[in-house]
BASEKE-877857 format. One line per 2 residues: their letters; for each residue x negated, y negated, z negated of C-alpha. Coordinates in Angstrom, 2 decimals. Last residue first. Layout:
<rs>
a = X:Y:Z | ...
</rs>
This chain:
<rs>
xx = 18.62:-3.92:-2.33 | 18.90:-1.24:0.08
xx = 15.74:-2.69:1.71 | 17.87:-3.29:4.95
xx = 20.77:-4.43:3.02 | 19.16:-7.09:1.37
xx = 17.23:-8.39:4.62 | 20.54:-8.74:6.01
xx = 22.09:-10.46:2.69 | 19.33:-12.94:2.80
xx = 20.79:-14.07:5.90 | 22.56:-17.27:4.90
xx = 19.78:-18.18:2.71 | 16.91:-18.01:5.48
xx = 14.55:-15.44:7.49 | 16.48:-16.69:10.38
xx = 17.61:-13.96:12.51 | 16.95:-10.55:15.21
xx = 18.59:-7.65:14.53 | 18.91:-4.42:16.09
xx = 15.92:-4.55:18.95 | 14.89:-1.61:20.55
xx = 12.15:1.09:20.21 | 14.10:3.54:17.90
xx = 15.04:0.68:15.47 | 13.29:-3.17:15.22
xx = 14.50:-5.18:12.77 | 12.61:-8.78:14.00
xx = 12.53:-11.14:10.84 | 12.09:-15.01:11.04
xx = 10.66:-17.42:9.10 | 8.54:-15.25:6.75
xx = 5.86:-16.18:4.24 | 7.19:-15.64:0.60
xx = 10.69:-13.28:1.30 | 8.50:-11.05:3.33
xx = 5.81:-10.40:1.09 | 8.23:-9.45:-1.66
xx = 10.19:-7.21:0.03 | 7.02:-5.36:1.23
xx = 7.40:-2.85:3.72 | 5.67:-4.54:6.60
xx = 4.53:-5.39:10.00 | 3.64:-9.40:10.09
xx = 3.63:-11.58:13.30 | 1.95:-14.91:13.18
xx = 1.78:-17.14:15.56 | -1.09:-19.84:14.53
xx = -0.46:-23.47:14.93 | -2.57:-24.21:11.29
xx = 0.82:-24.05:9.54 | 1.38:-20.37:10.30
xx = -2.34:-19.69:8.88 | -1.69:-21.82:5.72
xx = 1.72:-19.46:5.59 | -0.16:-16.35:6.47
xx = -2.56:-17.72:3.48 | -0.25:-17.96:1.42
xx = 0.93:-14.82:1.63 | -1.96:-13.30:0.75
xx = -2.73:-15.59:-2.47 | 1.01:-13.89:-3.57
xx = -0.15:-10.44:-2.52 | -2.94:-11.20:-4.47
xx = -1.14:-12.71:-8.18 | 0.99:-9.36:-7.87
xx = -0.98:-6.72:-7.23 | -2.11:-5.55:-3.77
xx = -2.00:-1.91:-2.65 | -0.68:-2.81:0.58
xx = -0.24:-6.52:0.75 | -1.47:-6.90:4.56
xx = 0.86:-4.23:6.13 | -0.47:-4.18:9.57
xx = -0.72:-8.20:9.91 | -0.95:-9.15:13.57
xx = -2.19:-12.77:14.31 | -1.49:-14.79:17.64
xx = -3.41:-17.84:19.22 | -6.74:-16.50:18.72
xx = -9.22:-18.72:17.52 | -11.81:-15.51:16.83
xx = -12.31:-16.95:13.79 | -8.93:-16.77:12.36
xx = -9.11:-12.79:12.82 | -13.16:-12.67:11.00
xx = -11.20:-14.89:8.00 | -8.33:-11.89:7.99
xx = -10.89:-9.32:8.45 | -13.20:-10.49:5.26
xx = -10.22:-11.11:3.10 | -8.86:-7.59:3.56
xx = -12.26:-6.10:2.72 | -12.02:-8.75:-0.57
xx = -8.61:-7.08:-1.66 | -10.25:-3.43:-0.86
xx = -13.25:-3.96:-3.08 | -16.38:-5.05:-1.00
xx = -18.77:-1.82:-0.39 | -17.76:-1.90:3.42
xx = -18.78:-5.52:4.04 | -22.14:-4.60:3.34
xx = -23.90:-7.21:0.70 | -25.38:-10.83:1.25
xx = -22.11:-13.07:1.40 | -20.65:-11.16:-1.68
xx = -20.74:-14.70:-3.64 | -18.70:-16.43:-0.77
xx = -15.69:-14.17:-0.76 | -13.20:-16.28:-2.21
xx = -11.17:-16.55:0.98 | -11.49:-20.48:1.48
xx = -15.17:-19.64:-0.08 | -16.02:-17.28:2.66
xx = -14.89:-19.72:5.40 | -16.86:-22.83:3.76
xx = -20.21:-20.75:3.65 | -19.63:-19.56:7.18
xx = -19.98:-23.72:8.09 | -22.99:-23.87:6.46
xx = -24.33:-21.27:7.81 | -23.86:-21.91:11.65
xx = -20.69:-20.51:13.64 | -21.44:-20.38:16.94
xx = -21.37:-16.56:17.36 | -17.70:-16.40:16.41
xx = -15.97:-13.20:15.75 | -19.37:-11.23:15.21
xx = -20.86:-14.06:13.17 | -18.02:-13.93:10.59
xx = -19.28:-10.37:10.04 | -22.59:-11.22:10.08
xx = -21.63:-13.41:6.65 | -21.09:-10.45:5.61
xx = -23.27:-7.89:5.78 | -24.42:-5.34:7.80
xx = -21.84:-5.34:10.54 | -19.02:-3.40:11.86
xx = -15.78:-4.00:9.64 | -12.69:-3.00:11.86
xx = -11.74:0.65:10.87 | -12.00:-0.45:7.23
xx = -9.65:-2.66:7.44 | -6.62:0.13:7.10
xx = -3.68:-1.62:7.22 | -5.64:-3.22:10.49
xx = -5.95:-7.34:11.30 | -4.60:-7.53:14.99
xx = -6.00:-10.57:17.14 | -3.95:-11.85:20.22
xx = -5.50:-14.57:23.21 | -8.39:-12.47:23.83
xx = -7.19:-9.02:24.44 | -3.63:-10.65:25.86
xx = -6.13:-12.20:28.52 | -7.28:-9.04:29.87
xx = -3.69:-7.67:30.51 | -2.12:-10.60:32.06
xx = -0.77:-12.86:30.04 | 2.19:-14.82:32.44
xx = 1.46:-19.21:31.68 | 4.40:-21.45:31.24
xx = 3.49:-22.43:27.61 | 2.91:-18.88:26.60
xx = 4.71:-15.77:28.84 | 4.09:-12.16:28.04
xx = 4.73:-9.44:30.63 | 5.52:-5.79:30.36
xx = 3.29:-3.31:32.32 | 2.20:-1.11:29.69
xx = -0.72:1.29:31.10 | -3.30:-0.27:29.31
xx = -1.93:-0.08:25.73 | -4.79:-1.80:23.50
xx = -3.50:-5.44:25.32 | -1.90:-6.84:21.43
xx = 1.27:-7.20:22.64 | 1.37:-3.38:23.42
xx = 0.00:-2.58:20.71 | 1.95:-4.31:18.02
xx = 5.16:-3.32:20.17 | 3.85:0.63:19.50
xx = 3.05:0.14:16.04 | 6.80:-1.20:15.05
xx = 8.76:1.28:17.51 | 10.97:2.46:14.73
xx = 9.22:6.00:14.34 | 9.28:5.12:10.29
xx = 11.98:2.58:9.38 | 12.22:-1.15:10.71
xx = 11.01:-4.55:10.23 | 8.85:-6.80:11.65
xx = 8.13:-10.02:9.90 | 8.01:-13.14:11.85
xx = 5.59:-16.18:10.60 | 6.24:-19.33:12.51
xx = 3.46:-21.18:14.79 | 5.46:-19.95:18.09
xx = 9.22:-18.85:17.75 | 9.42:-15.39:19.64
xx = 11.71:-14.66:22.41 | 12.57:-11.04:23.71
xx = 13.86:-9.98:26.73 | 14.08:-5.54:28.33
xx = 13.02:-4.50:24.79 | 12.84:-0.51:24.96
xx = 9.52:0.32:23.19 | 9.06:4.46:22.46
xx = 10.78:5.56:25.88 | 11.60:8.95:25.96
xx = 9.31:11.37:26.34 | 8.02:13.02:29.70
xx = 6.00:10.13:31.18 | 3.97:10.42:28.04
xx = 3.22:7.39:25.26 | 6.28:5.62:26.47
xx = 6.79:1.66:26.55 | 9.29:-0.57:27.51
xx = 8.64:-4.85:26.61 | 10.03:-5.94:30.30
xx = 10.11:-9.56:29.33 | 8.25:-11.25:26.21
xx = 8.81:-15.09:25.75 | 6.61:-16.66:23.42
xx = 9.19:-19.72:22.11 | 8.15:-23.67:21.47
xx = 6.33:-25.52:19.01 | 8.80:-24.15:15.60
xx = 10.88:-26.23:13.86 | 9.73:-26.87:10.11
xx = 9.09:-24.10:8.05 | 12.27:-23.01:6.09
xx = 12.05:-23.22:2.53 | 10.46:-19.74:1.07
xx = 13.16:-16.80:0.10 | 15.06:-16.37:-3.00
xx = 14.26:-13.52:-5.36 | 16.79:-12.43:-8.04
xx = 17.49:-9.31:-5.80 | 14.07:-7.82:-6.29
xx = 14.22:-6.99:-10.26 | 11.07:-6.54:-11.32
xx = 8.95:-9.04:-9.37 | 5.04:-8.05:-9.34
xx = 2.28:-8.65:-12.08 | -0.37:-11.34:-12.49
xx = 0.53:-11.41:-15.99 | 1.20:-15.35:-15.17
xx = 3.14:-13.86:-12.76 | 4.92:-11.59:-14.74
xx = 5.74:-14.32:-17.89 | 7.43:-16.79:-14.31
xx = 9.04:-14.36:-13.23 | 11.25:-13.83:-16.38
xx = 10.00:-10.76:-18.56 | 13.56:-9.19:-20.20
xx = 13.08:-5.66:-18.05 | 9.62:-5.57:-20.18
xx = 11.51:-6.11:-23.57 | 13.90:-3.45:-23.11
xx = 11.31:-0.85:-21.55 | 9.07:-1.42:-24.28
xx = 6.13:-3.51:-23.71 | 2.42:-3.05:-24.21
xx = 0.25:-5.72:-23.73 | -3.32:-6.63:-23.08
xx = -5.21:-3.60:-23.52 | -8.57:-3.71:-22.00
xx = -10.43:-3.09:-19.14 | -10.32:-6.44:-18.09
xx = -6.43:-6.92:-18.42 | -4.48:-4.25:-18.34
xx = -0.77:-4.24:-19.04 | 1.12:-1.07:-20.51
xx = 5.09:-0.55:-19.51 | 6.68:2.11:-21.56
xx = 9.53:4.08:-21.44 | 9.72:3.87:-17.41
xx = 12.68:5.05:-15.30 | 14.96:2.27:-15.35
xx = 12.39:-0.44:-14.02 | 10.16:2.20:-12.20
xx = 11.64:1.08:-8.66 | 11.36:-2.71:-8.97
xx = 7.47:-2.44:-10.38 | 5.16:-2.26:-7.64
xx = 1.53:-2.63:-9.13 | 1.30:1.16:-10.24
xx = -0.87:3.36:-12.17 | 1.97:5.89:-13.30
xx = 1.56:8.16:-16.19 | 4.28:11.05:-16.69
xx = 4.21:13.47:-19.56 | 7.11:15.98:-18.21
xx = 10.07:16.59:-20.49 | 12.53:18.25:-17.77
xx = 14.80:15.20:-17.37 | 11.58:13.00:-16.36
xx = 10.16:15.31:-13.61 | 13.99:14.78:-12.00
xx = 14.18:11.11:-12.94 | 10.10:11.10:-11.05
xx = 11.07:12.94:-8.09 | 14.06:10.81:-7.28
xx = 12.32:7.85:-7.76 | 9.98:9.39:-5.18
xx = 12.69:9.84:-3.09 | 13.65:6.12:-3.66
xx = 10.15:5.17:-2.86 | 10.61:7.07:0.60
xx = 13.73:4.68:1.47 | 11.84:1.97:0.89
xx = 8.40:2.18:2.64 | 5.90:3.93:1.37
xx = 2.23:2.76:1.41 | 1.67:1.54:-2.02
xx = 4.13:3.78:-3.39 | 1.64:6.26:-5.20
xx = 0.02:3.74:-6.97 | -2.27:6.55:-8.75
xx = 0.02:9.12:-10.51 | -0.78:11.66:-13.61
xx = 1.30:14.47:-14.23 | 1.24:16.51:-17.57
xx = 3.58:19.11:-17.96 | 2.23:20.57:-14.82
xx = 4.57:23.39:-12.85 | 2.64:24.10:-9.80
xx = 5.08:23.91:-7.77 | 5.99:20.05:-8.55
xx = 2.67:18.80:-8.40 | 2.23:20.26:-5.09
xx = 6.20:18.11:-4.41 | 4.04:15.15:-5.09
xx = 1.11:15.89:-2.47 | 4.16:16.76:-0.36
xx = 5.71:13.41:-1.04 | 2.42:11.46:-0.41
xx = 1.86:13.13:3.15 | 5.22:12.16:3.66
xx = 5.03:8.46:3.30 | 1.80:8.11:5.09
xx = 3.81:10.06:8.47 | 3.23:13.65:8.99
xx = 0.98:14.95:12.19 | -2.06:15.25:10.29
xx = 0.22:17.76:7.49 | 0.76:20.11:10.44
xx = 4.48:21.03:9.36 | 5.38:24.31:8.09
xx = 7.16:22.58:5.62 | 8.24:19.22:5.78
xx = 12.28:19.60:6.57 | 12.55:21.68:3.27
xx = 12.12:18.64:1.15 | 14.84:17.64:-0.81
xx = 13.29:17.49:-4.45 | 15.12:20.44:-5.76
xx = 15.47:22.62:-2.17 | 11.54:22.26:-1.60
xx = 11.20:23.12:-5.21 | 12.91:26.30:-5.84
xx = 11.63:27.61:-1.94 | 8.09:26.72:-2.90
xx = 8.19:27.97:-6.35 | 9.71:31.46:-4.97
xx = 7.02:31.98:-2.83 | 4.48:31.00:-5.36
xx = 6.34:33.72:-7.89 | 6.39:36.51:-4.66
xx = 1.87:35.42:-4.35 | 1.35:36.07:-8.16
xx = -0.28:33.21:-9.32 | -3.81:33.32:-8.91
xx = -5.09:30.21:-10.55 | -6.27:29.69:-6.83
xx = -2.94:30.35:-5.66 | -1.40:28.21:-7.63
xx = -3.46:25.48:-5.86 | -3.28:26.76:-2.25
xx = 0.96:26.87:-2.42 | 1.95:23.75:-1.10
xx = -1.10:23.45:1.10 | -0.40:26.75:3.20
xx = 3.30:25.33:3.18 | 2.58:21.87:4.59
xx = -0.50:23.58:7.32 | -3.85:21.75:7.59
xx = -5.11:22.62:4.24 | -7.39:21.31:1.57
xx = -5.70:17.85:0.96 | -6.68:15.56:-1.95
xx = -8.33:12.81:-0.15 | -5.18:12.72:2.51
xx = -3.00:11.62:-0.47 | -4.22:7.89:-0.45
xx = -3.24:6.98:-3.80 | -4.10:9.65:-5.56
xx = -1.18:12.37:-7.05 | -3.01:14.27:-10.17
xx = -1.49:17.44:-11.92 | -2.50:17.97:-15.45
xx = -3.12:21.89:-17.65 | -4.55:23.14:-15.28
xx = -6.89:20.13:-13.88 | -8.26:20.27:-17.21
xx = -9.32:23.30:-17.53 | -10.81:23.37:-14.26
xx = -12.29:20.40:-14.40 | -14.33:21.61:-17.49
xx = -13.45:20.69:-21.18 | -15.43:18.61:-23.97
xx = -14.36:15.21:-22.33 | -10.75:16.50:-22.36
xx = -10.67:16.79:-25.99 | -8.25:19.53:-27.07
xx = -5.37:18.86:-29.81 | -2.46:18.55:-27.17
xx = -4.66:15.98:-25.01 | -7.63:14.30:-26.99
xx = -9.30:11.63:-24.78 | -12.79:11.03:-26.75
xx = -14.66:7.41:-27.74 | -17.70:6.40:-25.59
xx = -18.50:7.24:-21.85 | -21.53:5.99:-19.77
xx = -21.48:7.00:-16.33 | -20.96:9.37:-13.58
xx = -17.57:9.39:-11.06 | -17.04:13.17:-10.54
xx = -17.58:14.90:-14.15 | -17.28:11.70:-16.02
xx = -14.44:10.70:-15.05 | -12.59:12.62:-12.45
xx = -11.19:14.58:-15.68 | -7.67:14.56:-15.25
xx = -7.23:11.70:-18.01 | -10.70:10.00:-17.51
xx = -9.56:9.52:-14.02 | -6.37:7.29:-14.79
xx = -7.98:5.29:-17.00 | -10.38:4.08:-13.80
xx = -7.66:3.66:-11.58 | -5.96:1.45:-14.30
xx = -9.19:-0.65:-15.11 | -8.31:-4.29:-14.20
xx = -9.35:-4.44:-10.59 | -6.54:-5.26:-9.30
xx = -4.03:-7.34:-11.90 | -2.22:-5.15:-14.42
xx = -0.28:-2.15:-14.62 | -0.18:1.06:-16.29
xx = 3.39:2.92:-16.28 | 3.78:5.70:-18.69
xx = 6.66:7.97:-19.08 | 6.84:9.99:-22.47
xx = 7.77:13.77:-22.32 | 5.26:14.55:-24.80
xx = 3.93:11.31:-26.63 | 1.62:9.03:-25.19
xx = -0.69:7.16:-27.99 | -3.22:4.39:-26.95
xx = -6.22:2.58:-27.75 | -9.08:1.88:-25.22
xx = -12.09:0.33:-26.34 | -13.34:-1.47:-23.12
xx = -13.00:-0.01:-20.17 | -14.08:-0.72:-16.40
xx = -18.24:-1.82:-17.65 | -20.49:-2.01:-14.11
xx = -23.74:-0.88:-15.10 | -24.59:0.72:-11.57
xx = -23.54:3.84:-13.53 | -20.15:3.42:-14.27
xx = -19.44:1.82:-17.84 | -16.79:3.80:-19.97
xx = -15.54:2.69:-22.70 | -12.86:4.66:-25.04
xx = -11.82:4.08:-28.59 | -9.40:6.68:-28.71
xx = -6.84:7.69:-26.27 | -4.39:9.96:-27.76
xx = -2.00:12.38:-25.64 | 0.60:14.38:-27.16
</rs>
């Protein structure tokens, strides 16, 4: 049994996270904490396995007692023993370039007998479906396997206790339902499972509990019954994500579009030995509408992004706009990609330079008005890179629209976002959509899609499947693509 009493914890630039936690998990209890970003899950989370304090320093009041034992009183070691931790972006918790060789490096530091770790890995693999990643160069694995063998560790191991960070934030659907998998099968053994999460659809029949944060405090806790009862309108004025995906409708259609982009001769291969990665011999594009791209891992997705974007110099495919063939040099300036990860595209001190590097004739007053559209004004002084990683995201999407490019790219803008901001982030695709901007959006996100997109481009093994009318008549398509 877990009980969580009284605890605070301020980090040590003063920032307070928790405020007199209260709660009771009993064995074999599943735990999901949710709750707007920012609201103290990540936080709770790492008191639990012992991050906080002996990683993240502060000031901590009140005790976490786990089976009898406090786990303020107890080394990482102990505590990392006795709970197994999943983080959000799995590649922080790696020690080993090899699948197998990372599989078994934590029981072998406890110094499990090497036959038993052996055995583990072969028991485990074959439970949870995973054979096909081992002996695999984990840098070569795709987001959404990287998390399941960071899961599957947990797994061989043997943890009771097993303590998740958001770990579908960057999976796309038919990954989450292997985690689901995971989490029934940790679930009919009697593991203690917590889950920080904002995505909610998948957890609906697996979760006991549901427990919302709200400023480092308790808000609500909900039983699984009364939490599968919330209409959308109680979880988004929680700030919390759709439960039940199929009772969404999508946005009205956008008014008709100002013409097509017409692409021609879209084929691509990395190496003149492999097969073609992009194999779109005509394509048309509605301009100023937002079109998601769809499509499993290894669809082509990245590689059309980067080819329309001008970063591929050797593709020779040709885009025409009002009448006019791109060459190579202009598709640099005429299309802007905003990164998953943003921090690959923040270069300047602060932010308001930031702005300045898209568009050096931007005066104060005028960068003022941008960073208050994206509700980023009050960080103007201070490094982009210490902004959270909603206000990051902010920063490159205002830097993108400053650069007056006629086309956007979105690489998976609502990753990681809660409810209330994936919602503020797809309006301002739409705002950006309505402002003359083409917009092309790469994602997972059901709910993303069904709030900005006009059209959706399924994209498989480098060619076009489907191509349609993000509308009523073809919500079935999108349906069946999700496995909704």
């Amino acid at each position: 049994m877990i009980e969580i009493q009284n605890l605070s914890f301020n980090y040590a630039n003063g920032d307070q996270v928790l405020k007199e936690i209260n709660l009771t998990i009993q064995n074999g209890e599943v735990i999901c904490l949710t709750g707007a970003s920012g609201c103290g899950k990540t936080t709770l989370t790492n008191t639990l396995n012992g991050i906080i304090p002996h990683f993240y320093h502060g000031d901590i009041e009140g005790d976490i007692v786990i089976n009898g034992e406090s786990v303020l009183e107890q080394s990482v070691y102990e505590v990392s023993k006795k709970s197994g931790s999943v983080f959000q972006n799995p590649r922080s918790q790696f020690f080993c370039l090899n699948t197998t060789s990372e599989l078994a490096f934590e029981p072998e530091n406890y110094g499990t007998d090497p036959e038993q770790i052996k055995n583990n890995i072969e028991a485990s693999t074959q439970m949870l479906r995973m054979r096909h990643l081992l002996d695999r160069e984990i840098f070569n694995l795709s987001g959404g396997e990287k998390q399941l063998i960071a899961c599957t560790a947990v797994q061989i191991q043997g943890h009771d206790l097993i303590i998740l960070d958001e770990p579908s934030s960057n999976l796309d659907f038919k990954t989450i339902i292997k985690l689901k998998h995971m989490l029934e099968i940790w679930k009919s053994e009697g593991k203690t499972i917590i889950i920080a999460e904002h995505r909610l659809h998948y957890l609906m029949d697996v979760v006991d509990r549901f427990v919302v944060l709200k400023d480092g405090m308790l808000s609500q806790i909900f039983s699984n019954a009364s939490f599968n009862q919330l209409t959308h309108e109680a979880l988004y004025d929680l700030g919390l994500r759709a439960t039940h995906l199929r009772q969404i409708m999508p946005k009205p259609t956008r008014n008709e579009s100002q013409g097509q982009l017409i692409m021609n001769d879209f084929r691509f291969k990395y190496k003149s030995h492999l097969p073609l990665s992009l194999n779109i011999q005509n394509l048309e594009i509605p301009k100023g509408k937002v079109t998601a791209i769809v499509g499993h891992n290894g669809s082509g997705k990245s590689t059309f992004a980067r080819c329309l974007t001008g970063i591929e110099r050797k593709f020779k495919g040709h885009i025409i706009h009002e009448s006019e063939i791109w060459n190579h040099k202009q598709r640099l300036n005429r299309v802007y990609l905003v990164m998953q990860d943003v921090n690959n595209q923040l270069f300047a001190e602060r932010v308001d330079e930031e702005l300045k590097l898209s568009n050096h004739d931007l005066d104060d007053a005028t960068i003022q008005k941008r960073l208050r559209q994206y509700a980023i004004s009050e960080h103007i002084d201070r490094h982009p890179l210490s902004l959270s990683g909603g206000e990051k995201q902010r920063l490159a999407i205002a830097s993108a629209v400053e650069t007056k490019r006629d086309i956007l790219i979105f690489d998976e803008p609502s990753s990681g976002l809660d409810g209330a901001r994936m919602r503020e982030m797809s309006e301002i695709i739409n705002h950006l959509a309505d402002l003359g901007h083409t917009i092309f959006v790469i994602t997972h996100d059901y709910e993303l899609l069904l709030a900005c997109a006009d059209e959706v481009l399924h994209l498989e093994h480098g060619c076009v499947k489907q191509q349609y009318a993000m509308d009523i008549t073809h919500l079935a398509d999108i349906q069946n693509f999700f496995e909704i």
